[in-house]
SEGU-922492 format. One record per atom (N, C-alpha, C): residue in three letters; atom name; x, y, z; residue number from 1. Coordinates in nm, 3 decimals. Example, Ala and Ser with C-alpha at 12.3 -4.5 7.8 and 13.67 -1.06 7.14 Angstrom:
// SEGU-922492
NODE,ala,N,1.319,-0.569,0.780,1
NODE,ala,CA,1.230,-0.450,0.780,1
NODE,ala,C,1.320,-0.330,0.780,1
NODE,ser,N,1.285,-0.225,0.708,2
NODE,ser,CA,1.367,-0.106,0.714,2
NODE,ser,C,1.290,0.003,0.787,2
This chain:
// SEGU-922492
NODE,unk,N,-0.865,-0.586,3.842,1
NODE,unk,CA,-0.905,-0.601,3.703,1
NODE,unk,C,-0.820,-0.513,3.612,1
NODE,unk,N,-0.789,-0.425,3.634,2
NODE,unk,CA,-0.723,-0.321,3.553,2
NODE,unk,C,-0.593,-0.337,3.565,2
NODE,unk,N,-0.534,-0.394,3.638,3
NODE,unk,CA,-0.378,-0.428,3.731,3
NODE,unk,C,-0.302,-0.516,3.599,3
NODE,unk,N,-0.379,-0.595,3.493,4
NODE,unk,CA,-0.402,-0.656,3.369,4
NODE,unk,C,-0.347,-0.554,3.266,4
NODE,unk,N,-0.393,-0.450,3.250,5
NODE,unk,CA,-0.401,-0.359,3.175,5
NODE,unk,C,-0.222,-0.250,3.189,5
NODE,unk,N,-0.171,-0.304,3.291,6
NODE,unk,CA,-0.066,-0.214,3.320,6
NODE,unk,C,0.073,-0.233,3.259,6
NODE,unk,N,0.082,-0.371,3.205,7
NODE,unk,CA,0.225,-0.367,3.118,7
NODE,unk,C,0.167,-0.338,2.972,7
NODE,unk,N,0.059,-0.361,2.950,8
NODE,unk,CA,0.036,-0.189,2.802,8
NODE,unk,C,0.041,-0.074,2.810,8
NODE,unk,N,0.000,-0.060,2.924,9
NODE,unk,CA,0.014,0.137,2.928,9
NODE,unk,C,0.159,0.134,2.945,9
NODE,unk,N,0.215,0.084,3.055,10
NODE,unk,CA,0.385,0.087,3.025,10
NODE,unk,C,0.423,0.096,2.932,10
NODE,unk,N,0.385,-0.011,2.837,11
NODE,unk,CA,0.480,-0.035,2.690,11
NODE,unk,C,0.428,0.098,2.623,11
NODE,unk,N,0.307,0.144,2.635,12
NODE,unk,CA,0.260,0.284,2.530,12
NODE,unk,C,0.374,0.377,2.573,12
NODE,unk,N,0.369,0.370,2.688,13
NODE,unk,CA,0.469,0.500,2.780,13
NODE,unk,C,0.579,0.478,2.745,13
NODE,unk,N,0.653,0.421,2.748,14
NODE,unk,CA,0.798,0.410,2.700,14
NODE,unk,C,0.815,0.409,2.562,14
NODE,unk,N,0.738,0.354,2.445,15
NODE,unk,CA,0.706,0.373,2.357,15
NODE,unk,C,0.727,0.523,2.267,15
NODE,unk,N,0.614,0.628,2.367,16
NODE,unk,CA,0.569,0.740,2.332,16
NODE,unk,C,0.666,0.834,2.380,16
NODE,unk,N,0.773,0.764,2.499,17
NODE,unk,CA,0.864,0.906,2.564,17
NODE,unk,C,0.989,0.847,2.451,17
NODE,unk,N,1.007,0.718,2.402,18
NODE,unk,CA,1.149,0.707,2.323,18
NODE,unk,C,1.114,0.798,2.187,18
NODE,unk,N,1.003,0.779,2.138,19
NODE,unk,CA,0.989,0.874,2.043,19
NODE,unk,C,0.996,0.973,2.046,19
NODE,unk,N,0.927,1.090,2.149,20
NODE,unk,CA,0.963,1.225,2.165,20
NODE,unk,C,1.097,1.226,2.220,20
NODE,unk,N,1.179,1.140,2.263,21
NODE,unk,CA,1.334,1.199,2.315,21
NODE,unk,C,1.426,1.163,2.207,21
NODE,unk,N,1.393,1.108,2.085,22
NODE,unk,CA,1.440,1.071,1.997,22
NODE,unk,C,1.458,1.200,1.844,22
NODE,unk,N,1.311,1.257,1.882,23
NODE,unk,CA,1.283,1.344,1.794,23
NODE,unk,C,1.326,1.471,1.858,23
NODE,unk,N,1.317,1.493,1.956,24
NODE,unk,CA,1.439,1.602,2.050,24
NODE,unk,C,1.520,1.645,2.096,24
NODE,unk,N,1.617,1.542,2.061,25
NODE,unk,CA,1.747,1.503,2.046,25
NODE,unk,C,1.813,1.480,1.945,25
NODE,unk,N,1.738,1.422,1.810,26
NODE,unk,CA,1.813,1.442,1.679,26
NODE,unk,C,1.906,1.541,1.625,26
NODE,unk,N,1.782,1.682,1.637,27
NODE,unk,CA,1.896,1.754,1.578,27
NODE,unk,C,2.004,1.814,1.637,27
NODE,unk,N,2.027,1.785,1.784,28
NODE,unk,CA,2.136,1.858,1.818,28
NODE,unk,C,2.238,1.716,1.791,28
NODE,unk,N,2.212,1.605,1.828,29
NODE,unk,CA,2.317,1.546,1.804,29
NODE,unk,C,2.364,1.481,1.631,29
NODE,unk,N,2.296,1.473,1.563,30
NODE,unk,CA,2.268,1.389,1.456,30
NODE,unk,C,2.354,1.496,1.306,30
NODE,unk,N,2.414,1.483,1.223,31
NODE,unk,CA,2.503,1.556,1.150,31
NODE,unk,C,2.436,1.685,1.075,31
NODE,unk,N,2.481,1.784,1.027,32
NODE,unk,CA,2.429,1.903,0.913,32
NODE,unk,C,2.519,1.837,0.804,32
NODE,unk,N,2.446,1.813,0.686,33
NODE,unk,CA,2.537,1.830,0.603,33
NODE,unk,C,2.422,1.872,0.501,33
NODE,unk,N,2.390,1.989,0.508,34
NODE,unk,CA,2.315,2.069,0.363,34
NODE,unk,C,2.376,2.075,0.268,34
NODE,unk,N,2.254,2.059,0.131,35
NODE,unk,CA,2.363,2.100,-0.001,35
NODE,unk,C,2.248,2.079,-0.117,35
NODE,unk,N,2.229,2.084,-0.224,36
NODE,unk,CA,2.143,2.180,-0.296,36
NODE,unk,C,2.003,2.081,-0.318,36
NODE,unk,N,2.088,1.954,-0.326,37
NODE,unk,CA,1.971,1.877,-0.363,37
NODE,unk,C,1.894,1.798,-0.210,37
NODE,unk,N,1.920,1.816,-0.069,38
NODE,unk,CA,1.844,1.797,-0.010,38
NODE,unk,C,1.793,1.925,0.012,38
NODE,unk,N,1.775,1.982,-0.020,39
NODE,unk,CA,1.687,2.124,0.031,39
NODE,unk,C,1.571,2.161,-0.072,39
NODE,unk,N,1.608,2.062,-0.178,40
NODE,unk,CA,1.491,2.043,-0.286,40
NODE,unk,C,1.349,1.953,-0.246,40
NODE,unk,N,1.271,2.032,-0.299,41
NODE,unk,CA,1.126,1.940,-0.247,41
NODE,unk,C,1.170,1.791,-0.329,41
NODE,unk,N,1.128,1.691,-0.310,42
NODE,unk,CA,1.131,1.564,-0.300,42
NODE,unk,C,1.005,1.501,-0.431,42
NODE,unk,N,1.069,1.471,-0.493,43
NODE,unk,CA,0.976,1.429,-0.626,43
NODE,unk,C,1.022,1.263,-0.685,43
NODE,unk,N,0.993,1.199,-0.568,44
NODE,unk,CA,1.018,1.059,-0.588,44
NODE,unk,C,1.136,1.055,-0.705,44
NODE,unk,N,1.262,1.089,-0.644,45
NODE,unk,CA,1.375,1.020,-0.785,45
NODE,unk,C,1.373,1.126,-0.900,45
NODE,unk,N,1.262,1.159,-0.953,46
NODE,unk,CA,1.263,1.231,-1.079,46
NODE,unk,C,1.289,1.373,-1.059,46
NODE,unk,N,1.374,1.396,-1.185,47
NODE,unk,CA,1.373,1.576,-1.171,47
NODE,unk,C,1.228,1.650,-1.233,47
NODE,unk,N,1.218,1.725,-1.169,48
NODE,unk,CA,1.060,1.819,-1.190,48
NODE,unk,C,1.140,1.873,-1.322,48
NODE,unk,N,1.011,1.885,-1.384,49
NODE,unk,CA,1.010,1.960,-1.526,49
NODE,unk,C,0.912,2.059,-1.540,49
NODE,unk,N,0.910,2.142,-1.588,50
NODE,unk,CA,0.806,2.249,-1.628,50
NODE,unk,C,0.693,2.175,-1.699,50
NODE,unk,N,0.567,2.211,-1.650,51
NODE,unk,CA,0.467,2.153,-1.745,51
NODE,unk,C,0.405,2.268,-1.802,51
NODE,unk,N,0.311,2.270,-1.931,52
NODE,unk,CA,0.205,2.395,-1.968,52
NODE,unk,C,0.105,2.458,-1.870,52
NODE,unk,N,0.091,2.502,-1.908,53
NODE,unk,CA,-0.071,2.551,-1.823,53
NODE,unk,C,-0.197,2.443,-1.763,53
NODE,unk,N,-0.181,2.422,-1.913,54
NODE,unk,CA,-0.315,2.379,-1.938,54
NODE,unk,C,-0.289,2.215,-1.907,54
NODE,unk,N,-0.159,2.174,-1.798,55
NODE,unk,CA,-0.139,2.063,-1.790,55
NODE,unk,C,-0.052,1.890,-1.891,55
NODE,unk,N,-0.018,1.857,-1.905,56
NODE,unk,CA,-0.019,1.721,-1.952,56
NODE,unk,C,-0.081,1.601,-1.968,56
NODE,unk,N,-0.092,1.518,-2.022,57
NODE,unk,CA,-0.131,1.411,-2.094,57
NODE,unk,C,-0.044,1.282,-1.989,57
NODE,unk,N,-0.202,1.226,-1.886,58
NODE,unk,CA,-0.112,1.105,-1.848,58
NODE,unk,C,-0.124,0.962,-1.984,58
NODE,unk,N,-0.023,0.934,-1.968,59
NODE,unk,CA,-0.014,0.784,-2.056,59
NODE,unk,C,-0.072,0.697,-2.028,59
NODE,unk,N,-0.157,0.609,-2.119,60
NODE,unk,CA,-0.279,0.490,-2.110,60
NODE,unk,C,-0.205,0.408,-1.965,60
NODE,unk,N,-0.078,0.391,-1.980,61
NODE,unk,CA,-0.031,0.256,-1.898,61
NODE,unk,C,-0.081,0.271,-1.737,61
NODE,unk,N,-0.077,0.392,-1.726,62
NODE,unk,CA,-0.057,0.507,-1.582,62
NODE,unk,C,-0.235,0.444,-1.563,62
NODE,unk,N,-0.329,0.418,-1.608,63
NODE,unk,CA,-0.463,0.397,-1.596,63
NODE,unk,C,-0.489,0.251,-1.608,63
NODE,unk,N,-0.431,0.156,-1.691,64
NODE,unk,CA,-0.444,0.039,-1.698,64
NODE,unk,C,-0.356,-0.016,-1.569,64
NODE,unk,N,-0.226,0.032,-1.522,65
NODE,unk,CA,-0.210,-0.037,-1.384,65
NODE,unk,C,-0.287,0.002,-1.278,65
NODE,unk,N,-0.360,0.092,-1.302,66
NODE,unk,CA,-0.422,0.146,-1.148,66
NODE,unk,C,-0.540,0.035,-1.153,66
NODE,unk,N,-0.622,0.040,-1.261,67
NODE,unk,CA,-0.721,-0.056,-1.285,67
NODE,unk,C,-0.683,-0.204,-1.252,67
NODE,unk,N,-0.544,-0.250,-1.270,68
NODE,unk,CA,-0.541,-0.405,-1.255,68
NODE,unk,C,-0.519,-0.375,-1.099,68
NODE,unk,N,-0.454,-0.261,-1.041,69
NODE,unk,CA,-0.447,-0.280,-0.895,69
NODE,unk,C,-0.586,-0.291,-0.825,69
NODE,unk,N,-0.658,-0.228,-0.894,70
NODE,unk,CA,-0.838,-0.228,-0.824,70
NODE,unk,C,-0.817,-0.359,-0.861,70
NODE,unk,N,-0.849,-0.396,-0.970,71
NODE,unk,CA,-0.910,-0.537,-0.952,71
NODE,unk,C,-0.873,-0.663,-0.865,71
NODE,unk,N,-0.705,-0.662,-0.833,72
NODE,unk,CA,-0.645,-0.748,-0.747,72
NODE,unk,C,-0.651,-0.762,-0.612,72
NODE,unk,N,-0.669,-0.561,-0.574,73
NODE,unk,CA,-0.688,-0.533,-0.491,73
NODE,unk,C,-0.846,-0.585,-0.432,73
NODE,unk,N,-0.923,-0.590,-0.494,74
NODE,unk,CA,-1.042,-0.619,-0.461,74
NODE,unk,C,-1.068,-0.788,-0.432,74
NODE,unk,N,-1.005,-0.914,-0.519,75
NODE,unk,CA,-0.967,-1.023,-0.488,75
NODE,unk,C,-0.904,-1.026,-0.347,75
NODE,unk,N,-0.848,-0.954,-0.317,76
NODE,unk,CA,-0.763,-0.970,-0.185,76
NODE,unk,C,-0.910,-0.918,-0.069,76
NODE,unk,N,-0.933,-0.835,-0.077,77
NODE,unk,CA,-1.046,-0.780,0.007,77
NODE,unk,C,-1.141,-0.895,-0.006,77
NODE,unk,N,-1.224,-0.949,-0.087,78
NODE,unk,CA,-1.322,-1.053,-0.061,78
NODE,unk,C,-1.254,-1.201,-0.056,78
NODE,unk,N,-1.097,-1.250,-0.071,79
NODE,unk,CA,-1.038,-1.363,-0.045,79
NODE,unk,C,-1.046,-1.415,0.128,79
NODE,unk,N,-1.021,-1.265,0.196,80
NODE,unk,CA,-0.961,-1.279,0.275,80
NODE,unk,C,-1.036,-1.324,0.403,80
NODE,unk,N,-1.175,-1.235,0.409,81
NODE,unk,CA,-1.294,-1.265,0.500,81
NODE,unk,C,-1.359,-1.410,0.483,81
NODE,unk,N,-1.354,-1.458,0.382,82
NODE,unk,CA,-1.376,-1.611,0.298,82
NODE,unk,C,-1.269,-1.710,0.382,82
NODE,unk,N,-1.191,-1.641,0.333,83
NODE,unk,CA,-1.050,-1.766,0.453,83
NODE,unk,C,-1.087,-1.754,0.617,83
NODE,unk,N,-1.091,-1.634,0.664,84
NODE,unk,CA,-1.172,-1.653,0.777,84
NODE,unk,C,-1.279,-1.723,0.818,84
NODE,unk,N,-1.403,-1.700,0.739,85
NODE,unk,CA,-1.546,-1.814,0.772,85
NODE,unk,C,-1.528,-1.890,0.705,85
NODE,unk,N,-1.423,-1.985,0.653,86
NODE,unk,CA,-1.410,-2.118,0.527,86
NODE,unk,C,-1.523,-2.187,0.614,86
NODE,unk,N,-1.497,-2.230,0.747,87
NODE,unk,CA,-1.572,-2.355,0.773,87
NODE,unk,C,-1.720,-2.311,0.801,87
NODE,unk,N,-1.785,-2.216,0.855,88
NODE,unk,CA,-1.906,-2.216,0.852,88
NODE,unk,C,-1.975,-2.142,0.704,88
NODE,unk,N,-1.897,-2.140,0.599,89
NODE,unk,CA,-1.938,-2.150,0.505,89
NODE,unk,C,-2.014,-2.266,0.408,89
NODE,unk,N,-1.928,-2.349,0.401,90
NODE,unk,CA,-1.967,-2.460,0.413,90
NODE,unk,C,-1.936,-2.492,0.231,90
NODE,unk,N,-1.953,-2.574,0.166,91
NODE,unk,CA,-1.991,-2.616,0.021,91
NODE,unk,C,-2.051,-2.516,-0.071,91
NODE,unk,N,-2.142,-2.417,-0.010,92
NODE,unk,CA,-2.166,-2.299,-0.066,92
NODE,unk,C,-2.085,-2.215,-0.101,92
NODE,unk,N,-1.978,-2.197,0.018,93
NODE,unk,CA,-1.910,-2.070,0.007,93
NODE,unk,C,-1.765,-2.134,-0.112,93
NODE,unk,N,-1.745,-2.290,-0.073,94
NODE,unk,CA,-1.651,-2.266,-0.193,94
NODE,unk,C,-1.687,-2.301,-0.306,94
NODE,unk,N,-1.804,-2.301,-0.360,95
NODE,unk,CA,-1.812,-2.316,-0.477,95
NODE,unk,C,-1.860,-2.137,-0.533,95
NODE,unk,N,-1.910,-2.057,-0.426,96
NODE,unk,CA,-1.896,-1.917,-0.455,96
NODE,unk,C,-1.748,-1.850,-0.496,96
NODE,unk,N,-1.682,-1.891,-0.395,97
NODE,unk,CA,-1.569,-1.855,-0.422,97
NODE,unk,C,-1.460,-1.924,-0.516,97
NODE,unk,N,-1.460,-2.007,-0.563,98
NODE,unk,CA,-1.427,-2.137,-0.646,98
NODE,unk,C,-1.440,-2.044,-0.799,98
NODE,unk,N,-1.586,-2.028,-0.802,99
NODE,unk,CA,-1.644,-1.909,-0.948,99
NODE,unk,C,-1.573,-1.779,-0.935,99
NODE,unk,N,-1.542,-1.680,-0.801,100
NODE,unk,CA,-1.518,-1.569,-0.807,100
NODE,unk,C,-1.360,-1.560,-0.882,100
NODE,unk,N,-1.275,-1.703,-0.795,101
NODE,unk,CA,-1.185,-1.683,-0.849,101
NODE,unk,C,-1.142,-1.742,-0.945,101
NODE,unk,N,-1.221,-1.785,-1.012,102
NODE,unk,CA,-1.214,-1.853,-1.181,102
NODE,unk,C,-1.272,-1.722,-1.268,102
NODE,unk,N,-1.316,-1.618,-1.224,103
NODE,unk,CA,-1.395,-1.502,-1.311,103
NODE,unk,C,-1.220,-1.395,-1.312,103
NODE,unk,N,-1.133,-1.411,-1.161,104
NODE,unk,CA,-1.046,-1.282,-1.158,104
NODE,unk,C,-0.966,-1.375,-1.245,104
NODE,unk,N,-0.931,-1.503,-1.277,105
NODE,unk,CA,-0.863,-1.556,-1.319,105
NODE,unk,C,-0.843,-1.520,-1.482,105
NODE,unk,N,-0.963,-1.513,-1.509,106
NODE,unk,CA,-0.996,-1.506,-1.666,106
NODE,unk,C,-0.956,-1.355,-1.719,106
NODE,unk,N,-0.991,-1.244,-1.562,107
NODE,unk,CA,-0.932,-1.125,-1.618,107
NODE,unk,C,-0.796,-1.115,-1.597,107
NODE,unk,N,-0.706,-1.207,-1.497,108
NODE,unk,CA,-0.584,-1.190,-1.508,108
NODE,unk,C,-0.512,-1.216,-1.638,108
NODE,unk,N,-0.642,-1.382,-1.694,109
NODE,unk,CA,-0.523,-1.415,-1.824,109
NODE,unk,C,-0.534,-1.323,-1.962,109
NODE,unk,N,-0.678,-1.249,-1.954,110
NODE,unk,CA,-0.721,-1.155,-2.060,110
NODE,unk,C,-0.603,-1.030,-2.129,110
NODE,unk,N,-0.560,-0.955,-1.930,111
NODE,unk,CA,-0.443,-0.892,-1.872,111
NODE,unk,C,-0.356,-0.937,-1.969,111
NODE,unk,N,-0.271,-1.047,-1.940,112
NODE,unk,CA,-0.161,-1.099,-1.967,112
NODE,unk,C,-0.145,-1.091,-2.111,112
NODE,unk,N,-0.238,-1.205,-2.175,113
NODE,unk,CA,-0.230,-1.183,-2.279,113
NODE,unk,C,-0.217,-1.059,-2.396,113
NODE,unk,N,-0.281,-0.956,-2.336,114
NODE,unk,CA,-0.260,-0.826,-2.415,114
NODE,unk,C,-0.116,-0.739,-2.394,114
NODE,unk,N,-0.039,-0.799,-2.299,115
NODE,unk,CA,0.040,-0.747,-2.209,115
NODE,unk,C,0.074,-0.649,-2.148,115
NODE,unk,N,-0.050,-0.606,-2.064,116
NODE,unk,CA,-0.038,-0.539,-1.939,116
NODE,unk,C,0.031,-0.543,-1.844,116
NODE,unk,N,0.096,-0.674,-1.797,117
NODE,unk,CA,0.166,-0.692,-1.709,117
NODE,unk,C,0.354,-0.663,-1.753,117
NODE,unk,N,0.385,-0.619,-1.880,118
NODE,unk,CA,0.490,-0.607,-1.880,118
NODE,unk,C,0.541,-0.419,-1.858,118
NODE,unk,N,0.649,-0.449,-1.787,119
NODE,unk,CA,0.680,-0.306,-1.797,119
NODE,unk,C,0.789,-0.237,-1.827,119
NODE,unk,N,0.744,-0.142,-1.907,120
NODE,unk,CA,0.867,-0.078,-1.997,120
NODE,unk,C,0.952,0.024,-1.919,120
């Protein structure tokens, strides 16, 4: 029964030793080339700037995309379990879902129209 089970543990094992001989072997073989800006902490692309104390002011946009990502994000989360049980759902479920996504629809075009979706 378990004899089943033995070309996964293989594959984990070889898996798990290429990674540690990979990561233990990098740095002796793999190049140095230091110099001012990799030795800098890492700030996605942008140069760090001094801020006040008392912090900065994020910009409206910085809150209105996070919000359309919830909301899309959340269409995707209840789309998806729906596509799974379509058939023992039955006539119910798509006319539930039929409304849900005629409701994200209306906030996508609400979105649009104000233009949220463009970016500066």
């Amino acid at each position: 029964m378990l004899s089943t089970y033995v070309p996964i543990v293989g594959l984990f094992a070889l898996a798990a030793a290429f990674a540690l001989f990979s990561v233990t072997v990098a740095p002796f073989v793999g190049p140095r080339r230091y110099n001012r800006a990799k030795l800098e902490a890492y700030e996605c692309g942008i140069e760090p700037v001094d801020q006040p104390l008392q912090g900065g002011r994020f910009p409206v946009k910085y809150y209105l995309t996070a919000m359309l990502f919830i909301v899309f994000d959340i269409e995707i989360v209840f789309l998806y379990p729906w596509a799974v049980a379509n058939d023992a759902l039955g006539l119910f479920g798509l006319v539930e879902m039929v409304v849900f996504i005629a409701t994200v629809f209306l906030a996508y075009a609400y979105v649009w129209r104000r233009g949220g979706l463009e970016w500066d």
